[in-house]
C-alpha positions as CSV (number, residue, x, y, z in Angstrom):
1,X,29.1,13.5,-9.9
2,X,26.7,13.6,-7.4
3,X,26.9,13.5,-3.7
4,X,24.3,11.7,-1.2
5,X,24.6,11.7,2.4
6,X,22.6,9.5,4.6
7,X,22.2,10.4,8.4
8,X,20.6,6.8,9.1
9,X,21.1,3.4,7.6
10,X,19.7,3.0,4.7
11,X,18.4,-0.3,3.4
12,X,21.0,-1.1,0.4
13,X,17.6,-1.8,-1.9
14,X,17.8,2.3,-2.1
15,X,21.3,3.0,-2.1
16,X,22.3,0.3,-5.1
17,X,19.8,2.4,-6.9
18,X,22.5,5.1,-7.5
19,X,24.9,4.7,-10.3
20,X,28.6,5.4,-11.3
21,X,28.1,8.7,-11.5
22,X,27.1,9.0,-7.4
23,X,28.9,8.7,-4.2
24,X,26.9,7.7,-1.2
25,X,27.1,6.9,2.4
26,X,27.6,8.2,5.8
27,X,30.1,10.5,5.3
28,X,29.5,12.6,2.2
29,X,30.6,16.3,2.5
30,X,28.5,19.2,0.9
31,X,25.8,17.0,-0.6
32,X,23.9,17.8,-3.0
33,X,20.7,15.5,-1.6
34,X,20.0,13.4,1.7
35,X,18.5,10.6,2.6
36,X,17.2,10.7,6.1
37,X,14.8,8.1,7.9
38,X,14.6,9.4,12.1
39,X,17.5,11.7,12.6
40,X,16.0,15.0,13.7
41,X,17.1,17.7,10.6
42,X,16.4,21.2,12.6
43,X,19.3,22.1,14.4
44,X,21.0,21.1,10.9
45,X,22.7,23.9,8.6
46,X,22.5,23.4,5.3
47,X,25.4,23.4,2.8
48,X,24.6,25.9,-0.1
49,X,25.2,22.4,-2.5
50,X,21.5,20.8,-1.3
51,X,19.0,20.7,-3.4
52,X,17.0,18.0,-2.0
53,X,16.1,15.8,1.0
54,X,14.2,12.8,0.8
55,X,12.3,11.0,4.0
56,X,12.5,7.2,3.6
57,X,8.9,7.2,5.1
58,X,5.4,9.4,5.1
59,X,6.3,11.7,8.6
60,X,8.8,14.6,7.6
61,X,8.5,15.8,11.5
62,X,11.8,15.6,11.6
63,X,13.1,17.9,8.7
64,X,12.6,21.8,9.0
65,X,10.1,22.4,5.9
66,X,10.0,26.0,5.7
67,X,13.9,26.8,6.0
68,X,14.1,23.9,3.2
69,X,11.4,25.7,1.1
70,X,13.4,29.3,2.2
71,X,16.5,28.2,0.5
72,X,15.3,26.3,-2.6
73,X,15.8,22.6,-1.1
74,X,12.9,19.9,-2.1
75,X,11.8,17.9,0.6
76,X,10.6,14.4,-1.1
77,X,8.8,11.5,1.2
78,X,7.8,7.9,0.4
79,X,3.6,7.8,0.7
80,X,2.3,4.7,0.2
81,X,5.8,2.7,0.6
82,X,4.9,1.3,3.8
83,X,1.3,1.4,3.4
84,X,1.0,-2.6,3.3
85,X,3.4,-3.2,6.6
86,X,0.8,-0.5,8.7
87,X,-2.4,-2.4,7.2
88,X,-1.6,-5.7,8.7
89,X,-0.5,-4.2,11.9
90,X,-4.3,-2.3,11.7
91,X,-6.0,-5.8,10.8
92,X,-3.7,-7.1,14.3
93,X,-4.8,-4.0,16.2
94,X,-8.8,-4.9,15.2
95,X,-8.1,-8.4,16.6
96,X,-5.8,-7.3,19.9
97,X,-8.6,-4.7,20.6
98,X,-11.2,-7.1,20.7
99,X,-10.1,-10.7,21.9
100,X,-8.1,-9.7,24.8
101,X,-5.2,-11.5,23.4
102,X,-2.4,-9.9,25.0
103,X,-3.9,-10.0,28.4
104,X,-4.7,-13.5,28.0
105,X,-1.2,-14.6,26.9
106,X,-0.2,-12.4,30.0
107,X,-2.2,-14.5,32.3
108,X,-1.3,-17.8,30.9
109,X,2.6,-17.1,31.6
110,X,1.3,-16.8,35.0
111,X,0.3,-20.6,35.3
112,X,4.2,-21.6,35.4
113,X,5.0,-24.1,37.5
114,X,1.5,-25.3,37.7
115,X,2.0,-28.7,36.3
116,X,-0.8,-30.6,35.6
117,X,-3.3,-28.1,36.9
118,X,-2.4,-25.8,34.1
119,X,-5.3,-27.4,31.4
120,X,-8.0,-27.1,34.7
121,X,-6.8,-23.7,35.7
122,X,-6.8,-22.3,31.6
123,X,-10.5,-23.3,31.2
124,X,-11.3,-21.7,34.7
125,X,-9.8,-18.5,33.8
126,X,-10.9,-17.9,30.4
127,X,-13.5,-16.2,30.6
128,X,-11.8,-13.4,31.9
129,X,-10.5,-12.7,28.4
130,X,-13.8,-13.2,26.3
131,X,-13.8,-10.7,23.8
132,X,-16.6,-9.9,20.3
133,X,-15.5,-11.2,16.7
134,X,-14.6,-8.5,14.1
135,X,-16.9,-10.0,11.3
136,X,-20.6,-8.5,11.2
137,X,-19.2,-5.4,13.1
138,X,-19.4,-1.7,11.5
139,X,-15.3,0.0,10.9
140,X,-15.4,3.5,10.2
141,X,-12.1,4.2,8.4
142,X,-10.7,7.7,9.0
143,X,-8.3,9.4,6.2
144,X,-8.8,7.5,2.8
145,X,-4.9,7.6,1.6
146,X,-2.9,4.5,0.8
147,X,-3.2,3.0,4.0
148,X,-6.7,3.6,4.4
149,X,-7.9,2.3,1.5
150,X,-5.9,-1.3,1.8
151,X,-7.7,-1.1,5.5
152,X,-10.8,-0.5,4.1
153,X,-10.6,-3.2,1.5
154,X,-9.0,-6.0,3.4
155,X,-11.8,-5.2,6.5
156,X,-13.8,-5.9,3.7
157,X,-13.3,-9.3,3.3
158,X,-12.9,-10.1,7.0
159,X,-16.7,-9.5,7.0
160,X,-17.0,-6.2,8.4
161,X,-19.4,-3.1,7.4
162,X,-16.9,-0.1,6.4
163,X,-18.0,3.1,6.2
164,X,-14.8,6.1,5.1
165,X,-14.7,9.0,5.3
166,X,-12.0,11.7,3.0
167,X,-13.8,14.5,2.2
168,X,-10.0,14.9,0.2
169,X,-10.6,11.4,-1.7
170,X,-8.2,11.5,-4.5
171,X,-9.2,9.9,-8.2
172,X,-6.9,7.3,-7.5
173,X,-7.7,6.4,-3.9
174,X,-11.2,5.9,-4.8
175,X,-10.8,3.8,-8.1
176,X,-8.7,1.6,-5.5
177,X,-11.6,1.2,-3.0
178,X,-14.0,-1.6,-2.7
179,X,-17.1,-0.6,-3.9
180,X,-19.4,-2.6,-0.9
181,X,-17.8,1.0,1.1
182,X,-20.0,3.1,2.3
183,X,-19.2,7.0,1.9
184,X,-19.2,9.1,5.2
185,X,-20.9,12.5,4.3
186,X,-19.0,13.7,7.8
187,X,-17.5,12.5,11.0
188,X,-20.3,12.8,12.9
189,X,-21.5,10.0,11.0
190,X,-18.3,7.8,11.8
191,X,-18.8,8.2,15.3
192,X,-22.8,7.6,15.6
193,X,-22.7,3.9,13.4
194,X,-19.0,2.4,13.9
195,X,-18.3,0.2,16.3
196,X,-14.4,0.5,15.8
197,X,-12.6,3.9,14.1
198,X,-9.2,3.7,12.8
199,X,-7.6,7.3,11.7
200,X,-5.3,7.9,9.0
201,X,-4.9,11.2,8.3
202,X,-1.6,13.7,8.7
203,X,-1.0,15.5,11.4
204,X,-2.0,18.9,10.9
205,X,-3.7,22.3,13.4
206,X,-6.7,21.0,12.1
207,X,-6.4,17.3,13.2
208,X,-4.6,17.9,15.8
209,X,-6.4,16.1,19.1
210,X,-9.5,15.1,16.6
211,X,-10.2,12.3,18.9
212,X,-11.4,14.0,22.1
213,X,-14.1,14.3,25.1
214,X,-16.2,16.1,22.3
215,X,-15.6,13.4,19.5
216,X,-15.2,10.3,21.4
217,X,-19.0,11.5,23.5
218,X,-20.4,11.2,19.7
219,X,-19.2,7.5,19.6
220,X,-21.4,4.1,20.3
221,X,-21.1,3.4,23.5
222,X,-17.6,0.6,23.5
223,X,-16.2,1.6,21.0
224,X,-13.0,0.3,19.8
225,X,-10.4,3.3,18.5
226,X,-7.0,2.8,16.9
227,X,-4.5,5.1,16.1
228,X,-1.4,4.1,13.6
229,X,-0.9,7.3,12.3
230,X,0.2,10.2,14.4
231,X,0.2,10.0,18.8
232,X,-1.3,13.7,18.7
233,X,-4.4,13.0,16.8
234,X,-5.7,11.7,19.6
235,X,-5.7,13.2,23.7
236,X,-4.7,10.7,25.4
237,X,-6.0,11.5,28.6
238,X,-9.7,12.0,27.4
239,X,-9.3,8.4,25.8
240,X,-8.1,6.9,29.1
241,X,-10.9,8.7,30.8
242,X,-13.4,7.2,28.2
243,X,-12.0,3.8,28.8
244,X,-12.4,4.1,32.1
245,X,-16.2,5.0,31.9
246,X,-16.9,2.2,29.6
247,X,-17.8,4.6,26.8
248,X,-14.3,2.8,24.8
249,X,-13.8,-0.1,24.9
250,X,-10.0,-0.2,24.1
251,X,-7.1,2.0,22.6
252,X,-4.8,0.4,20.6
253,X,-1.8,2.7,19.3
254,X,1.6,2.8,17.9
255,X,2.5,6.0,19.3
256,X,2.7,5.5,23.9
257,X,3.4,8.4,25.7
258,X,3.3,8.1,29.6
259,X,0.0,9.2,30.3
260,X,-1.3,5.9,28.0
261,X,1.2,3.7,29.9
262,X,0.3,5.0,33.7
263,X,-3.5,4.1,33.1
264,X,-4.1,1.4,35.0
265,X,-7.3,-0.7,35.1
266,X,-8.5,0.2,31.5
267,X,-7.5,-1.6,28.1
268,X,-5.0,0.6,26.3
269,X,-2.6,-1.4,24.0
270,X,0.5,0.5,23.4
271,X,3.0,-0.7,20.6
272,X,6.2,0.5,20.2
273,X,5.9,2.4,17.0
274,X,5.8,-1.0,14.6
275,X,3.9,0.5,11.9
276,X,6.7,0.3,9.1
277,X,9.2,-1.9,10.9
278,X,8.9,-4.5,8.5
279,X,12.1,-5.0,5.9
280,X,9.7,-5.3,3.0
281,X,8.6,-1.8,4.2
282,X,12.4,-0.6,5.0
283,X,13.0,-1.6,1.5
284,X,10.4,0.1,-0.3
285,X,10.2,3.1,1.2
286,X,14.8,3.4,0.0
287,X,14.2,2.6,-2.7
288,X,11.6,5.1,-3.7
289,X,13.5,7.8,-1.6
290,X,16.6,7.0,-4.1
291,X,14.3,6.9,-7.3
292,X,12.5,10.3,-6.4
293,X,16.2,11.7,-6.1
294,X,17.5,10.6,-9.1
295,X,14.7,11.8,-10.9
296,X,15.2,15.2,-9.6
297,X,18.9,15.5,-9.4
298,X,19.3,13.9,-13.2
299,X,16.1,15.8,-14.4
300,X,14.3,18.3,-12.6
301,X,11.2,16.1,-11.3
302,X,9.2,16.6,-8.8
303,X,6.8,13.7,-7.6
304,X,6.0,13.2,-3.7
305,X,7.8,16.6,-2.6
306,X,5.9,17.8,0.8
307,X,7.0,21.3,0.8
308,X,6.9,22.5,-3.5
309,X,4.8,21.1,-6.4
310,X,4.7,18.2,-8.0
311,X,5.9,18.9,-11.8
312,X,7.3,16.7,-14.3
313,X,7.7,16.2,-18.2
314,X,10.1,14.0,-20.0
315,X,12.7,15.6,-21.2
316,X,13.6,17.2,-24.1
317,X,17.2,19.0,-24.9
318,X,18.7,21.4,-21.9
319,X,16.2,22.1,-18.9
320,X,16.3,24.8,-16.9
321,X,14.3,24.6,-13.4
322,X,13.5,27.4,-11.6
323,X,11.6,27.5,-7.8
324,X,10.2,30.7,-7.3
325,X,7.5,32.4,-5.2
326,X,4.3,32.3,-6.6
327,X,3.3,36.0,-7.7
328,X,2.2,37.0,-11.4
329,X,4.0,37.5,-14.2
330,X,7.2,35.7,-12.8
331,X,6.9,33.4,-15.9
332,X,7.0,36.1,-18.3
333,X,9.7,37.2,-16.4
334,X,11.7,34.3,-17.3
335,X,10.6,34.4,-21.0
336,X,11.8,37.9,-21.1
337,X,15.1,37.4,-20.0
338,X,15.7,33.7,-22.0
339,X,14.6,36.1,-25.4
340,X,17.6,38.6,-24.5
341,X,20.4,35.7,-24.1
342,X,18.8,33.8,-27.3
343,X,17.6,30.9,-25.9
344,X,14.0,29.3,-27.1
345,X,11.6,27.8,-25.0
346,X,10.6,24.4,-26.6
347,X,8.2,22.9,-23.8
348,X,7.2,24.4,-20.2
349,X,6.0,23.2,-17.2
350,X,4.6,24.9,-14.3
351,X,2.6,24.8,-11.3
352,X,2.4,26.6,-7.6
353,X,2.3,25.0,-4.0
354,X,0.5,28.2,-1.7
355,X,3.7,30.6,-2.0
356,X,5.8,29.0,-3.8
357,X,5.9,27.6,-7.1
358,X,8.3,25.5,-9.7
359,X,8.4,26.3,-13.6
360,X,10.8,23.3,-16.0
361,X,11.8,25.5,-19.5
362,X,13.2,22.8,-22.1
363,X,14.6,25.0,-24.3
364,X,17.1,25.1,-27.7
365,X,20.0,27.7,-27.7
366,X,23.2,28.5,-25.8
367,X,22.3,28.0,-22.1
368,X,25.4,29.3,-20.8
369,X,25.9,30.5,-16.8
370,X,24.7,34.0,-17.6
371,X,21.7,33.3,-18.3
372,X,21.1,31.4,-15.0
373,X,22.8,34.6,-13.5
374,X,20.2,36.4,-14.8
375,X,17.3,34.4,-13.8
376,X,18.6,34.2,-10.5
377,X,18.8,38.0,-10.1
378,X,15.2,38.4,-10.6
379,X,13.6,39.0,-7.2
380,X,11.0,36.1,-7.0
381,X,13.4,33.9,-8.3
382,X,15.0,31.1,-5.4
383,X,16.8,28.6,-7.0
384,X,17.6,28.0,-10.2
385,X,19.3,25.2,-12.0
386,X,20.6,24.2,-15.5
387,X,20.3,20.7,-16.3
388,X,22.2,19.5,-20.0
């Protein structure tokens, strides 16, 4: 029987994913996984029982990764599970950014109580809100993952000239992308042809702030810059000064902070972090939390973890999964002390994530406690499990 806690409602398209042989809900003692959507996970301590946590979402900001990887728990998240629900906020981002819808709607409500003046007053005042059509205009797509590639390929067929840029472009990102995409060799060449930029990358030292005085001075002149995937990949008070120079055009973002919402005068569009608040999303992103669970729990998988390696294999016989740190001859290791309890490896899997690494043994023979004990004791050795 497993146990699965969940620290924020859960869409019941994940949690009906978990059979007889699981108890689920609120208020689960010692589990052996979580799901978690928001709740903040660092002031958290960890029952000896977890061996896994999984983010119903792509941000794990809220779980502590490096005392999950310290004590042998897998961290899973959901990439890609929402990616549909951000792109068609994006696509309303292009449009808000451009049209000066939400100003104009603003305005309108204004005209209350006007009566039949309202249809004279509307054609007097909209000019004010005139704004450029997305079609025939150059988008330079930031961070080709799952979101940035349906971005790219729907932009596409609104008529607009993409040019992306991933200098970590996986296989199956770019057999996904339109071919009419042009390849970015670098950033700098982003910011010198697109008339709007949209970022999608993870928040990391390195892309922390990447939208800056220095980047955004390397832009066209009115450029249009959104922001859907982290707050901090942009400063926000060098975009307000560049809207309020003309350089930028407008800032639309999921992620306000009070420095966006003080500006005054210049056209920021905050939202209130919408990006996967659809249920479709909600749904998807449960239900492949649950799945990447089960998969681990029932068989040792890893697909999607953020903090260990992804290794799987199907299964063959007893399976014994081992996370260790990554230094050499740990595998031998293993080998060696399987041979002395009489236990055959049949099939291996293995692979390493910086310092740490995860090794399946399918093996035939009497896999009995001791022989766990005995892995465990070796001193690179974190976790180890025997699955039958």
């Amino acid at each position: 029987m497993y146990h699965i806690q969940c620290l924020n409602k859960i869409s019941p398209e994940g949690t009906c994913c978990f059979g007889a042989n699981y108890v689920c809900g609120t208020e689960v003692a010692s589990p052996e996984a979580i799901l978690v959507r928001s709740a903040s996970m660092h002031e958290m301590d960890f029952n000896p029982e977890l061996l896994a946590i999984a983010r119903a979402g792509a941000g794990v900001n809220n779980i502590p990764l490096d005392k999950c990887s310290q004590q042998g728990i897998v961290v899973f998240n959901t990439p890609g599970a929402n990616a549909n629900a951000v792109k068609e906020l994006v696509l309303a981002a292009l449009l808000l950014s451009s049209r000066k819808i939400v100003d104009g709607i603003q305005w309108t409500k204004t005209l209350k109580g006007k009566g039949s003046e309202i249809s004279k007053l509307v054609e007097k005042g909209k000019s004010s809100f005139v704004g450029p059509e997305i079609s025939g205009k150059k988008l330079g797509v930031i961070g080709l993952g799952a979101i940035g590639v349906l971005v790219s390929n729907a932009a596409v067929h609104l008529g607009m000239e993409v040019y992306g840029y991933d200098p970590f472009l996986s296989v199956d990102a770019a057999w996904g992308l339109s071919r009419s995409i042009h390849h970015a060799q670098t950033l700098d060449e982003i910011y010198a042809n697109c008339d709007y930029i949209t970022i999608h990358v993870p928040l990391t030292p390195d892309t922390r702030e990447m939208i800056n005085a220095a980047s955004i001075a390397k832009m066209k002149d009115g450029v249009r810059l959104l922001n859907f995937a982290r707050g901090d990949l942009a400063n926000s008070a060098d975009v307000v000064a560049a809207l309020a120079s003309g350089k930028a055009a407008a800032y639309a973002t999921d992620f306000a902070d009070e420095t966006l919402l003080e500006a005054e005068g210049v056209n920021v569009i905050p939202m209130p972090h919408l990006g996967a608040s659809t249920p479709e999303s909600e749904d998807n992103c449960a239900r492949m939390a649950a799945l990447e669970l089960i998969d681990y729990l029932e068989n040792g998988n890893i697909k999607n973890s953020v903090n260990m390696p992804a290794v799987s294999m199907p299964r063959e016989g007893s399976r014994i999964c081992v996370l260790h740190r990554n230094v050499p001859n740990t595998i031998s290791s293993f080998s060696g002390v399987l041979a002395k309890c009489g236990i055959n490896i049949e099939n291996m899997a293995s692979k390493s994530r910086k310092e740490y690494a995860y090794t399946i043994l399918d093996v035939t023979g009497d896999v009995s406690a001791d022989a766990a004990e005995a892995i465990s004791a070796l001193d690179e050795v974190i976790r180890v499990r025997i699955i039958k």
